[in-house]
C-alpha positions as CSV (number, residue, x, y, z in Angstrom):
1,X,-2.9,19.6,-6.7
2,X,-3.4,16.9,-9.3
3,X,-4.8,13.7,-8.6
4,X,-1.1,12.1,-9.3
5,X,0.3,14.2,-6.2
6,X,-3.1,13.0,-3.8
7,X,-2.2,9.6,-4.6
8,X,1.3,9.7,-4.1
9,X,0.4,11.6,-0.8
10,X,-2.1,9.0,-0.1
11,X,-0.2,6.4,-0.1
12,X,2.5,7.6,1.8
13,X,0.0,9.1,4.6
14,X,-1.5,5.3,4.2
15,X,1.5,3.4,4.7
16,X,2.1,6.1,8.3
17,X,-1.5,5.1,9.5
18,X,-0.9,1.4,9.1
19,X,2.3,1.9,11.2
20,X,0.5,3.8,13.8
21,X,-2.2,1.0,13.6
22,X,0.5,-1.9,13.9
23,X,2.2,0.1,16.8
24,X,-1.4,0.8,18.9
25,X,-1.3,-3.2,18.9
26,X,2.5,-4.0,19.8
27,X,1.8,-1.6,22.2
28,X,-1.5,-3.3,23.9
29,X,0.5,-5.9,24.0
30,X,3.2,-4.4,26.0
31,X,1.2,-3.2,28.4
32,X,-1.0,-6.2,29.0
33,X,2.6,-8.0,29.8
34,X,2.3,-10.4,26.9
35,X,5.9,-9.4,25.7
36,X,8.5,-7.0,26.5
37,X,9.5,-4.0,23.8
38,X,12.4,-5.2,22.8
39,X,10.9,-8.9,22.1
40,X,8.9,-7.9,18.6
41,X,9.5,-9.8,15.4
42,X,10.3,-7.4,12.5
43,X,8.0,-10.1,10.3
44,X,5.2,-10.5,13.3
45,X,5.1,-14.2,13.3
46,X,5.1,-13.7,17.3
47,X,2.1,-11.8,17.5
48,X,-1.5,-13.1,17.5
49,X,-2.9,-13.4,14.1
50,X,-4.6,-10.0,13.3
51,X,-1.1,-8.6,14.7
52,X,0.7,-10.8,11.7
53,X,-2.0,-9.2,9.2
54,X,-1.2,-6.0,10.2
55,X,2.5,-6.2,10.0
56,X,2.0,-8.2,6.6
57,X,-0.2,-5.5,5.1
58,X,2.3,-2.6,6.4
59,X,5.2,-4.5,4.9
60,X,2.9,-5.1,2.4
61,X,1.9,-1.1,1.3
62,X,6.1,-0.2,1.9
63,X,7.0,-2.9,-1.0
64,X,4.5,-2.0,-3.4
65,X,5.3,2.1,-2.8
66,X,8.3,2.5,-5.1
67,X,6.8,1.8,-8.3
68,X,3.8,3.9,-8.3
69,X,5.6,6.3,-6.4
70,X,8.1,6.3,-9.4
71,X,5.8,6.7,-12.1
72,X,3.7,9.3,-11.1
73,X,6.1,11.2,-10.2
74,X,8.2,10.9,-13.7
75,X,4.6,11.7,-14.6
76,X,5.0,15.1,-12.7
77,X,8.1,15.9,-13.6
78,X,7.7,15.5,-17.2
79,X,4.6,17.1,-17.5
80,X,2.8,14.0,-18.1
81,X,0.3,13.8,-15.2
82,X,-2.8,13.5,-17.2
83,X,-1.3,9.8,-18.1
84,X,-1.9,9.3,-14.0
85,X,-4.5,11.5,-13.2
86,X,-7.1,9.3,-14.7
87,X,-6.3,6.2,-12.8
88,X,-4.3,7.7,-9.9
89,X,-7.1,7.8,-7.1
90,X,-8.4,4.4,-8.1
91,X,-4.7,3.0,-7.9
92,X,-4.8,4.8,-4.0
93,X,-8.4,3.1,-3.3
94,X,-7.1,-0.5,-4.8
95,X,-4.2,-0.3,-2.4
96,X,-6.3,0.7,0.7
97,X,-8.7,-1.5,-0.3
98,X,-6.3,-4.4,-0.3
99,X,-4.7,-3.7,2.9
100,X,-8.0,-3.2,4.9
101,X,-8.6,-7.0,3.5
102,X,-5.4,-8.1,4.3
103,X,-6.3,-7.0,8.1
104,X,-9.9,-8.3,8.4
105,X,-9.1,-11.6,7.1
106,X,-8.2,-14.5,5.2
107,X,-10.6,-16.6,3.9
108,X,-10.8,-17.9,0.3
109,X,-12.6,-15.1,-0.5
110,X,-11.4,-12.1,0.7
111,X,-7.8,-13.5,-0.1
112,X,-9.0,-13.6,-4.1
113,X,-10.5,-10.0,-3.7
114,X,-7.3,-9.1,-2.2
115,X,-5.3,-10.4,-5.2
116,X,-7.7,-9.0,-7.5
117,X,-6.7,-5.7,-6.1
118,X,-3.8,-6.3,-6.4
119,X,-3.6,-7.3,-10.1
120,X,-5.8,-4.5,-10.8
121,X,-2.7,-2.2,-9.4
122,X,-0.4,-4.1,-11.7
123,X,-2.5,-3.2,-14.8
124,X,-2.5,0.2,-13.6
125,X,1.4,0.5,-13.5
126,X,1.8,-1.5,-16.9
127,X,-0.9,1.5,-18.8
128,X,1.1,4.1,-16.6
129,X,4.9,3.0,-18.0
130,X,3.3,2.0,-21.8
131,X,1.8,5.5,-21.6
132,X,4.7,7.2,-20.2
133,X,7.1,5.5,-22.8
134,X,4.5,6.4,-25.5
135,X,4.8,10.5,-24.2
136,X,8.1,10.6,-23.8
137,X,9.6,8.8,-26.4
138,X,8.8,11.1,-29.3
């Protein structure tokens, strides 16, 4: 498997964990009688604050899924991976990275790490589609 496909994995299998993560605490909160099932926010501004982070990063990690997703896989299917290969797995640790900080907290700093992160996934999908163009143009 190349490094394009364990990213794409990885961020799918990432994007599962933090829904299993943002369930475990709708789900303390259920049974400590703080609200009922049905009673949940799609957007968690009724939860307590690390229960907003963790709906925010989740909703976060599904918006920011299609475009990688896309280019690596036109990547694949065009026999192009070694454009993505090279960056894949640090695209995958930027986006982990930035969740995990979007959980843990938001102070001044860790909220400019977190859009570091996130510009240094932009980058990454700007060399990806200027590279890809580049391949499959000629």
């Amino acid at each position: 498997m190349t490094s394009t496909a364990i990213a794409i994995c990885g961020l799918v299998v990432w994007a599962v964990l933090l829904s299993f993560v943002l369930i475990t605490v709708r789900m303390s909160s259920v049974f400590r009688d703080d609200k009922a099932l049905n009673e949940f926010h799609a957007d968690g501004r009724d939860m307590a604050e690390i229960g907003l982070r963790i709906t925010r990063a989740h909703a976060n990690a599904l918006e920011n899924l299609a475009l990688p997703a896309a280019l690596m896989l036109l990547a694949i299917v065009t026999n192009n991976s070694e454009v993505t290969s090279g960056l894949a797995t640090t695209f995958l640790g930027c986006r982990v990275l930035q969740s995990v900080i979007h959980m843990i907290s938001i102070s001044g700093p860790m909220v400019m790490l977190r859009g570091a992160l996130f510009t240094a996934q932009q980058i990454i999908l700007i060399i990806w589609a200027m590279e890809l163009y580049s391949a499959l143009a000629f």
